[in-house]
N, C-alpha and C positions, 0 to 999 in steps of 0.2 A: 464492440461486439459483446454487447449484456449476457448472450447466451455463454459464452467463454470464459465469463466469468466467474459465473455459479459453476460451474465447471468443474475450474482450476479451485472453488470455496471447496470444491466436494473434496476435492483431493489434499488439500491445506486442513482442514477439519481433521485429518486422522494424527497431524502432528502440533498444532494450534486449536487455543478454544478463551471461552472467557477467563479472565484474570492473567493467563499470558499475555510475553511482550512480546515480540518480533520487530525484523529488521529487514526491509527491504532495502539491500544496496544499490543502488542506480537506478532510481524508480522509475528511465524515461517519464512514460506518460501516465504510469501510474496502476497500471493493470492486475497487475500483483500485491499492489496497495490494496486495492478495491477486494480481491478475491479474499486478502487476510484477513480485512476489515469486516468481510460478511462469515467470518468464522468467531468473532467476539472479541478476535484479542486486541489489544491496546496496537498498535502500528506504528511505527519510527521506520522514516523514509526518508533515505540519505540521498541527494543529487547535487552533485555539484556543478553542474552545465547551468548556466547564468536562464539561457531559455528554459530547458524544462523544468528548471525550478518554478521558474514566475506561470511556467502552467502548470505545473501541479498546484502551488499556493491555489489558484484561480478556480479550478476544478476537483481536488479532492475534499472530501468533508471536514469540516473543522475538528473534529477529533482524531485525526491523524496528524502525527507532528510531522515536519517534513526541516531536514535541515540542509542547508547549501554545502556541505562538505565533501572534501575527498578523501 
């Protein structure tokens, strides 16, 4: 849902922006990744579920880091 994303960017913009870092903890699929990512900041997304890991690697952009952790 692209629309809910920009969305959720409009509302992450008032506390994130370029040169910030953030943390998305449990990124499932990555929705929240995506919304910070369209605010400029740098993004670290933590998942430690063996699947949504290997789908977020697949699907989120290369400049997001994404780590298998808990």
């Amino acid at each position: 849902r692209p629309h809910r994303i920009f969305r959720t960017a409009r509302l992450y913009s008032q506390f994130a922006g370029p040169g910030d870092v953030v943390f998305d903890i449990g990124g499932h699929v990555g929705n929240r990744s995506r919304a910070l990512r369209h605010t400029g900041a740098k993004v670290v997304t933590i998942e430690p579920q063996p699947l949504f890991y290997a789908f977020l690697k697949r699907t989120l952009p290369a400049d997001v880091t994404i780590l298998p952790l808990a």
